[in-house]
C-alpha positions as MATLAB code, in Angstrom:
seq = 'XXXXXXXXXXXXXXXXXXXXXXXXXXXXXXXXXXXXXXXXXXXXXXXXXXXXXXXXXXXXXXXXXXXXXXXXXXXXXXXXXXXXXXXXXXXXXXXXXXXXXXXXXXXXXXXXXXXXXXXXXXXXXXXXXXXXXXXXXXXXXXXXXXXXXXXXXXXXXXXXXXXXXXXXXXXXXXXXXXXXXXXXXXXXXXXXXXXXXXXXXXXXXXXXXXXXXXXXXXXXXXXXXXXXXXXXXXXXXXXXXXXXXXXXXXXXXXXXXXXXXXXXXXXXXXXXXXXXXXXXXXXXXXXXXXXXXXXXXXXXXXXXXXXXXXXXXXXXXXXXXXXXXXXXXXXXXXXXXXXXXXXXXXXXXXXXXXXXXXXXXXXXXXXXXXXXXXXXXXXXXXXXXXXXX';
ca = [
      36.038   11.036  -95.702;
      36.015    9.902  -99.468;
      33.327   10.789 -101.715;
      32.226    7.067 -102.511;
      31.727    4.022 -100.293;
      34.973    2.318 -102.051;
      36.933    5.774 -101.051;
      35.945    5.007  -97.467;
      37.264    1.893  -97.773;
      40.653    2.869  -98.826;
      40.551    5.672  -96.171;
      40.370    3.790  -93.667;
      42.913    1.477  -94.564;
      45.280    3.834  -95.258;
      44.165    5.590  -91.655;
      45.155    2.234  -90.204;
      48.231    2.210  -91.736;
      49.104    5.718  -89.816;
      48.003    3.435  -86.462;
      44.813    5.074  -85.775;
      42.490    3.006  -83.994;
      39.226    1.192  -85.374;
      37.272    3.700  -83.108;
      38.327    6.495  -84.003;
      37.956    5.442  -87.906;
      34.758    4.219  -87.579;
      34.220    8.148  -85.796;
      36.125    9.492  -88.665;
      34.155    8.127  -91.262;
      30.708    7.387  -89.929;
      30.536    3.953  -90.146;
      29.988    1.105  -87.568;
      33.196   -0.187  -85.967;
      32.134   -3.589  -87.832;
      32.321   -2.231  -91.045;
      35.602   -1.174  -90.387;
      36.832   -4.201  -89.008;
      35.344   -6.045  -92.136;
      37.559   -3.538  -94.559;
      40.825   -3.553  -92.734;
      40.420   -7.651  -93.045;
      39.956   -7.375  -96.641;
      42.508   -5.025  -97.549;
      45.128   -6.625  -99.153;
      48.137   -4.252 -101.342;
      48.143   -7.396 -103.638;
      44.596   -6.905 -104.856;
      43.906   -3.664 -106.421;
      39.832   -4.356 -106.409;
      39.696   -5.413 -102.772;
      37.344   -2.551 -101.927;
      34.691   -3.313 -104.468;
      31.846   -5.256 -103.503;
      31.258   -8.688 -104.363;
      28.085  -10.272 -104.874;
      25.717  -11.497 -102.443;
      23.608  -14.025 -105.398;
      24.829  -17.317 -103.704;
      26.895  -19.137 -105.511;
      25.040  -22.586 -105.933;
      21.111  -22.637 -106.590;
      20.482  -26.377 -105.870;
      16.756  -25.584 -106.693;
      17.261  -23.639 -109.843;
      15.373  -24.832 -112.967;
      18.286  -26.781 -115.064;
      19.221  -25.856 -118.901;
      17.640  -29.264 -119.765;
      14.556  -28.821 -118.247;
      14.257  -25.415 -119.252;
      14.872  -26.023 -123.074;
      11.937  -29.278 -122.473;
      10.107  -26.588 -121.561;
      10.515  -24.518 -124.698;
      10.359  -27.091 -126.715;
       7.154  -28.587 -125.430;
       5.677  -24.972 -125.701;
       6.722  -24.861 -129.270;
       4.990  -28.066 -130.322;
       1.648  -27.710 -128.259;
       1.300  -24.145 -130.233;
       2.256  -25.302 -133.698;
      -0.422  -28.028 -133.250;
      -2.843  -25.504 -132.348;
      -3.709  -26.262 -128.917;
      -3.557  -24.747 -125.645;
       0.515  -24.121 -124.870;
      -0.070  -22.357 -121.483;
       2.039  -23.532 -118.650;
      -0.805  -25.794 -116.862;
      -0.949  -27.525 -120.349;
       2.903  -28.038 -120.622;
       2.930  -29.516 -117.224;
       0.032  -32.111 -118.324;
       2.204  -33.019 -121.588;
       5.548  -33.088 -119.243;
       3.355  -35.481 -116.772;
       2.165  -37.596 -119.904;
       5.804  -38.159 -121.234;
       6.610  -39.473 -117.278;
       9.822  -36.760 -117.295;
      11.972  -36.995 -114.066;
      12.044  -33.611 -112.124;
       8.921  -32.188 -113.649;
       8.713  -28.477 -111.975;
       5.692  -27.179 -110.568;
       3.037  -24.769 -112.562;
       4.270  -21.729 -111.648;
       7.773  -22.822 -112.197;
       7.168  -23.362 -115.759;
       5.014  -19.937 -115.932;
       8.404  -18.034 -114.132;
      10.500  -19.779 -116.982;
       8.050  -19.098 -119.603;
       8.017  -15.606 -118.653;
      11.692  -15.467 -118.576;
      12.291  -16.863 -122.067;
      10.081  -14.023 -123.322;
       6.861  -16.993 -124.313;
       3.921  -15.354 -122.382;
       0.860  -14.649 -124.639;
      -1.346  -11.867 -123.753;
      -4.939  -13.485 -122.482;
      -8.134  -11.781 -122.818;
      -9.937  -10.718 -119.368;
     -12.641  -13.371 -118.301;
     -16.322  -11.995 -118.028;
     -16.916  -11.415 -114.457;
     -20.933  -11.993 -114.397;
     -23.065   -8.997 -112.750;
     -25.057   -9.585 -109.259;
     -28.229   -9.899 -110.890;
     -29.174  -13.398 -110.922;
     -28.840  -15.555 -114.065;
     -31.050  -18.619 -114.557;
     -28.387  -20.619 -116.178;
     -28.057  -23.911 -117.213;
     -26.020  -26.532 -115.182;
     -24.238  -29.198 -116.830;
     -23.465  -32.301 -114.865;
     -23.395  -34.660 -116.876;
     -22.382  -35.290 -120.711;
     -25.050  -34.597 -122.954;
     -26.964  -32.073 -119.969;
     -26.283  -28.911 -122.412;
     -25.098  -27.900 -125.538;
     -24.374  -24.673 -127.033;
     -24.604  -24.022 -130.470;
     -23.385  -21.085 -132.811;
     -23.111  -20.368 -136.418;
     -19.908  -18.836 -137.927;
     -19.800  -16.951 -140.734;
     -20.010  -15.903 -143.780;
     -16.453  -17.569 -143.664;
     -14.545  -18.188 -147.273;
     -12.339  -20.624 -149.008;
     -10.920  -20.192 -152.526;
     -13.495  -19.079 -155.062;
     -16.484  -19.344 -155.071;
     -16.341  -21.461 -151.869;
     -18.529  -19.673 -149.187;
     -19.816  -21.634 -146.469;
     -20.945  -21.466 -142.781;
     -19.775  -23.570 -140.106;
     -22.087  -24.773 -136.966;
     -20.360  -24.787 -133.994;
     -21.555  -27.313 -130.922;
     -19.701  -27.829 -127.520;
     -21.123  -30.666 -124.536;
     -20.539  -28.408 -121.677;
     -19.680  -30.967 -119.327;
     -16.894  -32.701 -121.208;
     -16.281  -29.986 -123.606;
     -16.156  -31.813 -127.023;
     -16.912  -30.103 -130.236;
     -18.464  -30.638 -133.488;
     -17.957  -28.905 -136.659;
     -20.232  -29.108 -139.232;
     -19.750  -26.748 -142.406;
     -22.974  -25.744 -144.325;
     -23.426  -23.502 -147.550;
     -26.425  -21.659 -146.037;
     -28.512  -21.442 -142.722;
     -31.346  -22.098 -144.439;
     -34.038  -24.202 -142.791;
     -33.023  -27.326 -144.471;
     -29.532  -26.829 -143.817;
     -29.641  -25.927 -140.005;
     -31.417  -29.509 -139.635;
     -28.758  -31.265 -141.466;
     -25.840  -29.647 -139.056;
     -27.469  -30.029 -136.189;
     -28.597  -33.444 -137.129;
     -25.166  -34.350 -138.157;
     -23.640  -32.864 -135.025;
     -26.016  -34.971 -132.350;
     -24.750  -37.647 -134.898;
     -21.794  -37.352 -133.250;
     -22.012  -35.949 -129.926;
     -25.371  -37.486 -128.894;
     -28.576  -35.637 -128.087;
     -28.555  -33.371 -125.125;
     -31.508  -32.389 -122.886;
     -31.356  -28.863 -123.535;
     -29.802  -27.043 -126.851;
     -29.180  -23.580 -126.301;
     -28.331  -20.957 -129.005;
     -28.776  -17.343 -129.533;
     -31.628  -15.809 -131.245;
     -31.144  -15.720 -134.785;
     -33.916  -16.407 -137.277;
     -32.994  -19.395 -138.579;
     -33.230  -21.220 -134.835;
     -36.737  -19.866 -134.084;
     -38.464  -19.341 -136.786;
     -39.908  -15.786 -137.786;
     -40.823  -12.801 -136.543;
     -43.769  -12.838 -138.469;
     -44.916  -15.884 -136.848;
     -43.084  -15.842 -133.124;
     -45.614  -18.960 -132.645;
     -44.678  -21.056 -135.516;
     -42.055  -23.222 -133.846;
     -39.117  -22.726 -136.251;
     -36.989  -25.726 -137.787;
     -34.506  -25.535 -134.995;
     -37.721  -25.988 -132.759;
     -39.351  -28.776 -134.289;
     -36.178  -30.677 -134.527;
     -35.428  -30.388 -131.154;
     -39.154  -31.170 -129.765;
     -39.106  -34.280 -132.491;
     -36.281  -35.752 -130.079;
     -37.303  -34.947 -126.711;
     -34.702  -31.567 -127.169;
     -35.464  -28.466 -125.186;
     -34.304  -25.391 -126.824;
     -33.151  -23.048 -124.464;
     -32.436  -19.004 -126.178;
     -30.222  -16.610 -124.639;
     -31.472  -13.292 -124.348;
     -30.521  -11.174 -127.200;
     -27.260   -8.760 -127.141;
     -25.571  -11.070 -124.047;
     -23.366  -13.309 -126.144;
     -21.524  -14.032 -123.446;
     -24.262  -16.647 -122.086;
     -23.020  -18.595 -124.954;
     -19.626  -18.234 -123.592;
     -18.116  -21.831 -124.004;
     -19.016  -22.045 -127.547;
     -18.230  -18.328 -128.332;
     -14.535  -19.303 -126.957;
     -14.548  -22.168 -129.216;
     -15.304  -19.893 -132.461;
     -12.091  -17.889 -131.685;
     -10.042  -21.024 -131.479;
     -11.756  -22.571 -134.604;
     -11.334  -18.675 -136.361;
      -7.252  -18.618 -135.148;
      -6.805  -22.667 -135.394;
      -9.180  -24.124 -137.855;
      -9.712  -24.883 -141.293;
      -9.518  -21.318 -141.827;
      -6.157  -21.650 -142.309;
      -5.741  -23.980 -145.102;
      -6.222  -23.887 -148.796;
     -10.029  -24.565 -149.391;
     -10.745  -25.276 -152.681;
     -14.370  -27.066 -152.620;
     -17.056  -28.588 -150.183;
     -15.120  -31.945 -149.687;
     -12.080  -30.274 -148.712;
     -13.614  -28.174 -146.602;
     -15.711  -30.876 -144.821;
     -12.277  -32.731 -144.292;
     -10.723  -29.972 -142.463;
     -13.616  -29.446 -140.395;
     -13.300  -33.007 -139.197;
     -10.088  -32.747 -138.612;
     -10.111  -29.846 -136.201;
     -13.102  -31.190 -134.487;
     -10.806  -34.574 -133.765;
      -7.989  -32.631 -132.953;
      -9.753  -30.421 -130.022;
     -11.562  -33.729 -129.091;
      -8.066  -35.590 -128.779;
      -5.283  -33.394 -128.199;
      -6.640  -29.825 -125.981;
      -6.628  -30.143 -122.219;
      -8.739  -28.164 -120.132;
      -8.397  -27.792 -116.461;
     -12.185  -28.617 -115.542;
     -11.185  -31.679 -116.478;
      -8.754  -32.057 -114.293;
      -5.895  -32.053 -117.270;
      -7.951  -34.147 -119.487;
      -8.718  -34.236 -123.587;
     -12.667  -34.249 -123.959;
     -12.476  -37.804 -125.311;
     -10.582  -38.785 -122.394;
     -13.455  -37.170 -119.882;
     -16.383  -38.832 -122.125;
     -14.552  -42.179 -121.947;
     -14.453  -41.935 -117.955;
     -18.081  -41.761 -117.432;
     -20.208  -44.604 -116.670;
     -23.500  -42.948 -118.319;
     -25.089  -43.426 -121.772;
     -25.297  -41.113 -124.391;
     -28.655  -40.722 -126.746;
     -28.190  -40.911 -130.397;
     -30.992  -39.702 -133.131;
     -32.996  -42.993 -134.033;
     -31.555  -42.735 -137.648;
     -28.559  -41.357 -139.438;
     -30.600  -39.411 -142.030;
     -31.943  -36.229 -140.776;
     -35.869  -35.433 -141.367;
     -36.775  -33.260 -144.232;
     -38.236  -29.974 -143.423;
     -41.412  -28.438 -143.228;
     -41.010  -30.945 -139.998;
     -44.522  -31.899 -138.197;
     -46.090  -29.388 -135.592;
     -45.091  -30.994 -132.717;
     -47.952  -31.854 -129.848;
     -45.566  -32.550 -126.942;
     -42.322  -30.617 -125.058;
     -41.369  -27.598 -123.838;
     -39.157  -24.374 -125.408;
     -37.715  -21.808 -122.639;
     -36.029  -17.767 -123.347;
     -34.375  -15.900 -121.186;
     -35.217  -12.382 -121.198;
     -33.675   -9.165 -118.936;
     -37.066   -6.850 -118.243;
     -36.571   -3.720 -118.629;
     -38.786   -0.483 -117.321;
     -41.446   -1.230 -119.721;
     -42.271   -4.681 -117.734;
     -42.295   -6.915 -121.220;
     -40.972  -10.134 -122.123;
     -40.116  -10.502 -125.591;
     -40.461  -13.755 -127.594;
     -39.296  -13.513 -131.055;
     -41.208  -10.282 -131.581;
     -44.258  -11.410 -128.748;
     -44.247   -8.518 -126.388;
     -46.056  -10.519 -123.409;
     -46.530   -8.078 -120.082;
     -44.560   -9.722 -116.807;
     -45.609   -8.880 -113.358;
     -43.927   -5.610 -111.255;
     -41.557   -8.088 -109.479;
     -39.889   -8.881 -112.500;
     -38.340   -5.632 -113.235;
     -34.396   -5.574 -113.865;
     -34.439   -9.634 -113.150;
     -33.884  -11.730 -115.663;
     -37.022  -14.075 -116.458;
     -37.338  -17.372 -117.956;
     -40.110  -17.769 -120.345;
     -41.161  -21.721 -120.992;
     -43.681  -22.729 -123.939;
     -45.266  -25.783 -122.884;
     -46.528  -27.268 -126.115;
     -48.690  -30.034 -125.097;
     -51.020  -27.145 -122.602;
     -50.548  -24.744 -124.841;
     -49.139  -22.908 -122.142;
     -46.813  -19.682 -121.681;
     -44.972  -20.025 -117.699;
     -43.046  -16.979 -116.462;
     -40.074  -17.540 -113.784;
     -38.557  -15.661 -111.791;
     -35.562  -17.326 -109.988;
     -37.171  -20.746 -110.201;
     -40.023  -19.843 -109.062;
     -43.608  -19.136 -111.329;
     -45.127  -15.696 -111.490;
     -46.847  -15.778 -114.233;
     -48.694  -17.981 -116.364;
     -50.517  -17.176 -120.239;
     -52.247  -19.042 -122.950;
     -50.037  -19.603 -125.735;
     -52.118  -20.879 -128.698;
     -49.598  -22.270 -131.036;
     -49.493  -22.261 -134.988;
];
């Protein structure tokens, strides 16, 4: 017997040769009598490498993705990233469908081809929420929620320091920009005025709980800017509870777009510049990114398939602060209780009922009854006056 499987094969050709019988090489050497009928049929004296193995890969792959298509695919992938959109293989197969390309191969096809040509970006791990229950907004409709966020300090060419408010309609996912030089009170009315300018008003506005949205800590009862403004236009402020940044999620994505996408990236030499850019990468998410809640559609595309109405504010100037108290509307935060049983409103520790503990509770002002309503899962199970300054 031969030390390798291409020995054996020789043996027992040359065993055959001597005019021993199949059976007793196939006894000989160990094999199956098959295997040795296969090898004496191959042997041939004028081929030196007829005991090597060939192959098994078939030799035509009628289904196999084609040079052309593969280089479209590169190509495609190439352009969607250098434009600063999405460039994942669902969004090349939405480009490939738009340009009406014969033979367009499936998702995953593109993904295995992608992957092959050495293309795949890393992606971040998606939050995966905990069992205790959440009560989070729902957005149905355009203009049902927006989330808002402020960026910064951020920085152009000197001295060019800015801030840049960040809004997203959940439902359609459209964007504004709007770059300010300080989150002062005057200045968070003009974005936010400017951005409803352009997105329309939504029922609720939810942001995180920095100062400049709700006022002072000093006065948790004062109804900061961000308040009034939003109670002035039949707005209800929603505020995430503090340290969970994730319940800002969709607009927290968009910063790390607008951070790796945006303006950022250009020369900014003054305001007007700056406010041009910003514009520009607000059109170009609106126009150009895909998203697959959307079934493969831009955000202007989704807006322009509804049937509804937006609301606009009643004039293109935005109101000058101090703004009014307001005598009407409601304000809600979201709080996780802790051990200690509290509720905290912008520095208001306000006791919550034994139920509550390690829930999440929503807290809604009601300005008109002067009113403070705790819920727990929808439901009320608690209710304080709230005199308000």
């Amino acid at each position: 017997m031969g030390k390798t499987i291409e020995e054996d094969r020789r043996c027992a050709a040359a065993l055959r040769a001597r005019g021993e019988r199949p059976a007793a090489i196939a006894a000989a050497l160990g094999r199956a009598r098959s295997w040795v009928y296969k090898w004496l049929n191959r042997a041939s004296a004028d081929d030196a490498t007829w005991n090597v193995s060939h192959s098994r890969a078939p030799h035509r792959r009628p289904r196999e993705t084609t040079d052309a298509i593969t280089e479209i695919i590169s190509a495609t992938r190439h352009r969607l990233r250098a434009d600063g959109v999405f460039h994942g293989a669902q969004a090349i197969h939405w480009e490939l469908q738009e340009l009406s390309l014969p033979g367009i191969p499936s998702v995953r096809t593109i993904g295995r081809v992608l992957q092959r040509l050495d293309l795949v970006e890393r992606r971040h791990g998606r939050y995966t929420a905990r069992g205790t229950r959440y009560p989070g907004l729902i957005a149905s409709t355009p203009g049902a929620v927006h989330q808002s966020d402020f960026v910064g300090p951020c920085y152009g060419q000197r001295p060019l320091r800015f801030y840049s408010l960040h809004s997203v309609d959940l439902a359609t996912g459209r964007c504004a920009v709007e770059p300010v030089t300080e989150r002062a009170a005057q200045a968070t009315i003009d974005a936010f005025w400017a951005s409803w300018w352009r997105l329309g008003l939504p029922q609720a506005q939810q942001v995180d709980n920095e100062a400049v949205f709700y006022g002072s800590v000093r006065y948790p009862r004062g109804m900061g800017a961000l308040i009034r403004l939003c109670l002035s236009v039949d707005v209800e402020p929603w505020f995430i509870p503090p340290g969970e940044p994730w319940r800002n999620g969709v607009v927290e994505k968009f910063n790390d777009h607008w951070r790796a996408k945006g303006p950022l990236r250009e020369a900014l030499g003054d305001a007007a510049v700056l406010r041009a850019a910003s514009r520009m990468s607000e059109e170009r998410h609106n126009t150009r990114y895909r998203y697959t809640k959307l079934q493969g559609r831009t955000p202007a595309r989704a807006l322009a398939a509804w049937q509804g109405r937006l609301r606009f504010p009643p004039t293109a100037d935005a109101p000058r602060h101090p703004l009014p108290k307001p005598i009407t509307g409601r304000y809600h935060v979201v709080r996780f209780i802790r051990s200690d049983r509290v509720l905290d409103i912008f520095g208001e520790r306000v006791p919550v009922p034994d139920q509550a503990m390690y829930e999440y509770v929503r807290g809604t002002v009601d300005v008109a009854h002067q009113r403070l309503r705790l819920y727990l899962d929808g439901e009320l199970i608690d209710e304080h006056p709230f005199r308000l300054r």
